[in-house]
GUFIDREN-543740 format. One line per field, with one value per residue (C-alpha): residue in three letters; x, y, z. Coordinates in nm, 3 decimals, decimal comma. Layout:
N
aa	(Ala_...)
east	(X_...)
north	(Y_...)
up	(Z_...)
END
This chain:
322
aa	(Unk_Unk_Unk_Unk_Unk_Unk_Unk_Unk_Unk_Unk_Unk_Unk_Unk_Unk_Unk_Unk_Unk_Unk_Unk_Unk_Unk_Unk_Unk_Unk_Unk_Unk_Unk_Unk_Unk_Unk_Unk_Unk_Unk_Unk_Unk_Unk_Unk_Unk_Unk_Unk_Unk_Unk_Unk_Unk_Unk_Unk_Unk_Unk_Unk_Unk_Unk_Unk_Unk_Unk_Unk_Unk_Unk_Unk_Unk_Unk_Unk_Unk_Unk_Unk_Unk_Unk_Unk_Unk_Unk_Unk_Unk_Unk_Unk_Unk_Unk_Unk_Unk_Unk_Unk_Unk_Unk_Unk_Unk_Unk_Unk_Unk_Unk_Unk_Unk_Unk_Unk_Unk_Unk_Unk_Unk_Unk_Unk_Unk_Unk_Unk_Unk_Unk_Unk_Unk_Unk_Unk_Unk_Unk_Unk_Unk_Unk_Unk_Unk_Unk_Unk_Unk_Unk_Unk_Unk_Unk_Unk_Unk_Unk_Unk_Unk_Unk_Unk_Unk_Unk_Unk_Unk_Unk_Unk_Unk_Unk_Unk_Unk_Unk_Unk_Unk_Unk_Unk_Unk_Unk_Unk_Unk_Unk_Unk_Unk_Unk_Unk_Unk_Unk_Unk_Unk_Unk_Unk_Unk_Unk_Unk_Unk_Unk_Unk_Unk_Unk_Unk_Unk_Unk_Unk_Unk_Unk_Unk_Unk_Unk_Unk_Unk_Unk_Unk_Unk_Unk_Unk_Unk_Unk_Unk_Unk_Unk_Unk_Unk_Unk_Unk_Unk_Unk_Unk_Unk_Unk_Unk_Unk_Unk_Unk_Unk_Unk_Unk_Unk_Unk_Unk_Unk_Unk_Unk_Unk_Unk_Unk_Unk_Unk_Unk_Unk_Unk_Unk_Unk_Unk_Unk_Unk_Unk_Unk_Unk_Unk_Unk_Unk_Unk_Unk_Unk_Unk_Unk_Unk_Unk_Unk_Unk_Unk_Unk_Unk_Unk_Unk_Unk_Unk_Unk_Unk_Unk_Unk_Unk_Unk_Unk_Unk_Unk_Unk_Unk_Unk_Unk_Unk_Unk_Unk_Unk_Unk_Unk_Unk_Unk_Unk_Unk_Unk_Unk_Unk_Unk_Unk_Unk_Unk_Unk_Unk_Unk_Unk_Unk_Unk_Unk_Unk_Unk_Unk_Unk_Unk_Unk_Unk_Unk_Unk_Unk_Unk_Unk_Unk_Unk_Unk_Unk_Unk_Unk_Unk_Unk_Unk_Unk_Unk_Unk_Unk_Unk_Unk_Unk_Unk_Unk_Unk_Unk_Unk_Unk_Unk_Unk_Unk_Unk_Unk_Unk_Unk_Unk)
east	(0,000_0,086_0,118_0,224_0,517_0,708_1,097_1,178_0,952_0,964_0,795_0,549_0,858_0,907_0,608_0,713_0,520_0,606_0,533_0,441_0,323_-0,070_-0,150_-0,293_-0,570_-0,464_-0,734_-1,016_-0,881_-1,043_-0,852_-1,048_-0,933_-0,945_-1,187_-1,123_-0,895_-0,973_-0,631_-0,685_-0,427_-0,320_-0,168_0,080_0,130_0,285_0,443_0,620_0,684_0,445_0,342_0,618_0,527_0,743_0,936_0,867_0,482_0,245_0,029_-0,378_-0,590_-0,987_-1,052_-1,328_-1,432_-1,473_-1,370_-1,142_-1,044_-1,152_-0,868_-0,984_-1,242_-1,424_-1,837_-2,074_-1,822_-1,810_-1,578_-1,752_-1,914_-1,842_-1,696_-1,523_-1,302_-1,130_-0,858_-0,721_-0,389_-0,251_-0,550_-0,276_-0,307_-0,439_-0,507_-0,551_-0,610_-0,907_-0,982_-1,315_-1,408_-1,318_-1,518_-1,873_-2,069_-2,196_-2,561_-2,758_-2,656_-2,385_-2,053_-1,722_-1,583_-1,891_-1,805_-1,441_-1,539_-1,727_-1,632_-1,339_-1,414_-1,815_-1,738_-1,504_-1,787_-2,033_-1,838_-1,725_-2,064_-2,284_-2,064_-1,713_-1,915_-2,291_-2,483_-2,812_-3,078_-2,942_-2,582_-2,317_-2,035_-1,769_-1,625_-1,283_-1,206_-1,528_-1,484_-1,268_-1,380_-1,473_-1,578_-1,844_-1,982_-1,997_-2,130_-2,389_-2,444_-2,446_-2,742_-2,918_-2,867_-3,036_-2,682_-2,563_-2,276_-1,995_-1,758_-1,402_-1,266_-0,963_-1,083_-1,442_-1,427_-1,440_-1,680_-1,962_-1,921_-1,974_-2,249_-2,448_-2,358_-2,574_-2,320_-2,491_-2,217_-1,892_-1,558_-1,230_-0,994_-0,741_-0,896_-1,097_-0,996_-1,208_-1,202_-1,356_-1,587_-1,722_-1,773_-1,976_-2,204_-2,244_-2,295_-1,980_-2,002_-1,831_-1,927_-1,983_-1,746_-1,457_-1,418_-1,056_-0,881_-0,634_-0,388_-0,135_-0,217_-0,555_-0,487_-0,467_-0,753_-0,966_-0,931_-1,024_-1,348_-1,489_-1,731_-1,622_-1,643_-1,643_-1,506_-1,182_-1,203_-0,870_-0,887_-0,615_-0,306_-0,326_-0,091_0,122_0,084_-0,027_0,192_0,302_0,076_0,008_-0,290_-0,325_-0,432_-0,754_-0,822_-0,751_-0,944_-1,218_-1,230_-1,202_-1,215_-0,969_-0,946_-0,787_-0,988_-0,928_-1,228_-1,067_-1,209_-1,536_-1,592_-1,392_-1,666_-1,786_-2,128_-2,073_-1,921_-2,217_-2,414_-2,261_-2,243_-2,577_-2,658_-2,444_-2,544_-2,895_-2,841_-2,682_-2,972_-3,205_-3,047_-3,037_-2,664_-2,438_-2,098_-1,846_-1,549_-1,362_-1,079_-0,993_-0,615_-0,468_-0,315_0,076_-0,034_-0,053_0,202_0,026_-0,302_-0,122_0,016_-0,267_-0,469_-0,123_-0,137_-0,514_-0,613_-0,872_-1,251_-1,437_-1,262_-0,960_-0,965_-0,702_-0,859_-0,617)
north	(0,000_0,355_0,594_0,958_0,897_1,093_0,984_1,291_1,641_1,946_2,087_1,945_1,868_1,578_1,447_1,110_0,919_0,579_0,179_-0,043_-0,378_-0,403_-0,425_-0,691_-0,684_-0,756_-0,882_-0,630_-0,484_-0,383_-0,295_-0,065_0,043_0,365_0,610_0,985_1,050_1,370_1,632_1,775_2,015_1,764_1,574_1,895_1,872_1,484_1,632_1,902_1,748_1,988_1,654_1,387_1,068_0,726_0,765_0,699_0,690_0,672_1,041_1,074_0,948_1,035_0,801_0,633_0,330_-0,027_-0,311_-0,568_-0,761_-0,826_-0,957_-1,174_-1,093_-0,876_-0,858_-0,626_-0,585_-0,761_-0,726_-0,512_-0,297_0,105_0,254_0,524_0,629_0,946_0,737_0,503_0,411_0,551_0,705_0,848_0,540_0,358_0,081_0,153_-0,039_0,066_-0,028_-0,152_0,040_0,371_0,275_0,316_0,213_0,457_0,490_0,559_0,884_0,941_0,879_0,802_1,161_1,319_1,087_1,206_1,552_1,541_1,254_1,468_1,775_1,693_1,507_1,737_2,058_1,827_1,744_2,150_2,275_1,991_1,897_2,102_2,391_2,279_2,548_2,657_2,886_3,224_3,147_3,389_3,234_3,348_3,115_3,142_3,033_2,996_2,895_2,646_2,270_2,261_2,610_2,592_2,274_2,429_2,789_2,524_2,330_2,662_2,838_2,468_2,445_2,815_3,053_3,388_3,335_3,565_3,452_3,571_3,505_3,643_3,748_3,915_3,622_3,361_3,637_3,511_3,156_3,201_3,413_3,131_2,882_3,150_3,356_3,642_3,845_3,855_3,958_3,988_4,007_4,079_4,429_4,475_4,398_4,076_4,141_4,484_4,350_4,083_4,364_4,532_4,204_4,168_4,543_4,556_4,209_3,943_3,613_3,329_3,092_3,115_2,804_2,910_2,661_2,909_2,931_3,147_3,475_3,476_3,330_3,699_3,843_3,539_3,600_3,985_3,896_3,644_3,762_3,680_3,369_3,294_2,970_2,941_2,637_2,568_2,290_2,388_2,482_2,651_2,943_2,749_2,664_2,842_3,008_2,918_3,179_3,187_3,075_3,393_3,564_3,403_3,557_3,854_3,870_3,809_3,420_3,293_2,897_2,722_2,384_2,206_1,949_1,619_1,454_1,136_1,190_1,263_0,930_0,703_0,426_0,272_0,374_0,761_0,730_0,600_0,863_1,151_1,015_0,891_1,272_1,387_1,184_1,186_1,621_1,552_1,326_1,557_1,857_2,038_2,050_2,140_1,980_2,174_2,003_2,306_2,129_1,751_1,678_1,305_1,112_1,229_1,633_1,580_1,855_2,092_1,986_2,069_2,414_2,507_2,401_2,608_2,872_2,961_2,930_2,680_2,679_2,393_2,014_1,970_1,567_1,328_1,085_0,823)
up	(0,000_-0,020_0,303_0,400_0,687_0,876_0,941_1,151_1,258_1,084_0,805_0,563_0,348_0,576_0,461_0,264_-0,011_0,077_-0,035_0,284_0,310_0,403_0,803_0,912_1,244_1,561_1,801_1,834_1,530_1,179_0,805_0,601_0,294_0,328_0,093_0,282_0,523_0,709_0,786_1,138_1,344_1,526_1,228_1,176_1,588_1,511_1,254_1,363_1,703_1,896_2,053_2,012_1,839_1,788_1,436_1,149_1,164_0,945_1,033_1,038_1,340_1,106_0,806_0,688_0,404_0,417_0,575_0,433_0,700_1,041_1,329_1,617_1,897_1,678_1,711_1,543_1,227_0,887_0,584_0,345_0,615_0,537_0,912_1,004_1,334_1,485_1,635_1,321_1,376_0,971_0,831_0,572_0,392_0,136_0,396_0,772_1,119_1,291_1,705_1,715_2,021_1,842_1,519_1,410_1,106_0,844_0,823_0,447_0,330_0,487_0,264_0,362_0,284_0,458_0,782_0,737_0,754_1,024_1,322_1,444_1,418_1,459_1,808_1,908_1,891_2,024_2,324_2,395_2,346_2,483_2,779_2,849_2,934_2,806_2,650_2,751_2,626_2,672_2,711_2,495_2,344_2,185_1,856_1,783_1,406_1,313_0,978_1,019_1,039_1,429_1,418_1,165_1,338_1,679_1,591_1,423_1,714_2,023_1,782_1,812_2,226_2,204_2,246_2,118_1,948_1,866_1,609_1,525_1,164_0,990_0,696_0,556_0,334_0,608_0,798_0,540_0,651_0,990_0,950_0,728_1,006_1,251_1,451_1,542_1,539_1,345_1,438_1,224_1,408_1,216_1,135_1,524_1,923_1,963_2,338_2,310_2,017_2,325_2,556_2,335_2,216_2,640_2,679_2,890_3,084_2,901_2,700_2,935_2,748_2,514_2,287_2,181_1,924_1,813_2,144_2,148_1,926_2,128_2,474_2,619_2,420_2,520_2,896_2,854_2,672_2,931_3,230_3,570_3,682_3,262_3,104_2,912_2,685_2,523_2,303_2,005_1,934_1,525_1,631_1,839_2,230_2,479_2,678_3,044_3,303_3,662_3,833_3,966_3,652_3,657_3,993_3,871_3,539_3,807_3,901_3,556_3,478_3,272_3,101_2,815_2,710_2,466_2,282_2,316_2,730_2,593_2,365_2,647_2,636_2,294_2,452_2,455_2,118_1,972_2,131_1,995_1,655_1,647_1,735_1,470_1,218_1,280_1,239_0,929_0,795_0,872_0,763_1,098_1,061_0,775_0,686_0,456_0,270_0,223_0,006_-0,116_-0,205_-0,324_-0,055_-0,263_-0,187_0,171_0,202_0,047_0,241_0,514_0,448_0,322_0,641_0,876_0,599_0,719_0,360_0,401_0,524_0,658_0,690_0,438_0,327_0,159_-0,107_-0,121)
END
């Protein structure tokens, strides 16, 4: 088979095109040959070596297609069933393991590509606005790069819980996007102070919760536009890490909370998995929720997928199609 590795961090140079034998399942293992294969920011945190991984290594934990062979111990899966997981071990592949406790089956309508666009991203916005800090009728929220693949899906999702939501964007372009995914409000904040643009959608008090995906360039921005006793939700990294800060400063920004969540806590059990993508799907089906596939690349231009996705030049979920 064909794969994207990585034989040492750095840039998406170090992306390599290379010919590997097939896996074969373990026990409680699936191969799919794979049919989309979706690029997240964590991919280009392997990569780089943001977060350290074992070399060389195949990169891409979302993929989705069918299942050509099935390793022992498995029940509820067949060869020839279409699945999909946010945890594949190689979804930069032409052939990938899947864990059957992180996989689900695809119902009618919803295509491999469309499942690769959304599990990540889709059960990462379900978990922040459903359960990190769960939205309720009334509740302000502020977005942060809302038209990216998680943002679009969870200004979708706070507008369906009954939120205000205030989005940031870096361009007018993207400011349309966020806008037909319901933000009420629209900030770019490359042009206008976000933190002054959330006192003035509070009329001076401060959005209840940040969902803040971008890190460093708005970690201080972020804790000026939150209300006392406000939420902090850092769950990305796209500008880099946050930086180190005392405790303290949350006392005195007026009693702020802080936490860094992981989806992978949020879909422990194969129970809560299916769950939250039964929910998903069964928004998709209906049409109460809208997925965009911003940009497809062959499984060879995975280094352009991926400076295009750092480069900020992308809306909505980029995908390989291997």
């Amino acid at each position: 088979m064909r794969a994207i590795r990585i034989h040492e961090s750095g840039g998406p140079e170090k992306l390599r095109l290379d010919v590997l034998p097939d896996p074969e399942p373990g026990a409680g293992q699936l191969c799919i040959r794979v049919e989309a294969a979706g690029v997240n920011f964590i991919d280009t945190y392997h990569r780089s070596g943001l977060y350290p991984v074992s070399l060389p290594r195949i990169l891409g934990g979302e993929a989705a297609g069918v299942v050509t062979a099935v390793g022992g111990g498995v029940a509820g899966f067949k060869v020839g069933d279409r699945v999909a997981s946010a945890r594949a071990a190689g979804g930069y592949a032409e052939t990938a393991v899947l864990s059957v406790e992180h996989t689900v089956s695809l119902p009618e309508g919803i295509s491999s590509p469309l499942a690769a666009a959304l599990l990540a991203q889709g059960l990462t916005a379900h978990c922040l606005a459903c359960d990190v800090f769960p939205l309720h009728p009334g509740d302000i929220a502020l977005v942060h790069a809302a038209a990216g693949g998680v943002g679009l899906l969870l200004v979708q999702i706070a507008k369906k819980r009954g939120a205000r939501v205030l989005a940031t964007v870096g361009s007018e372009a993207k400011a349309a996007w966020a806008q037909a995914a319901g933000a009420d409000a629209v900030c770019v904040y490359t042009q206008e102070n976000f933190a002054a643009a959330a006192r003035a959608f509070t009329d001076g008090r401060g959005v209840d919760v940040v969902y803040d995906g971008v890190g460093r360039d708005t970690f201080a921005g972020t804790l000026d536009s939150l209300r006392p006793r406000g939420m902090f939700v850092s769950f990305g990294n796209a500008s880099g890490a946050v930086p180190p800060f005392a405790p303290l400063v949350l006392m005195q920004k007026g009693s702020l909370y802080f936490t860094r969540p992981t989806m992978g806590d949020y879909t422990a059990t194969p129970a809560e998995l299916k769950a939250r993508v039964d929910e998903l799907f069964a928004w998709v089906q209906s049409g109460a929720l809208r997925v965009t596939i911003g940009a497809t690349f062959p499984l060879a231009a995975a280094a352009d997928a991926h400076r295009a996705l750092e480069g900020r030049l992308t809306t909505g979920k980029v995908l390989l199609l291997p």
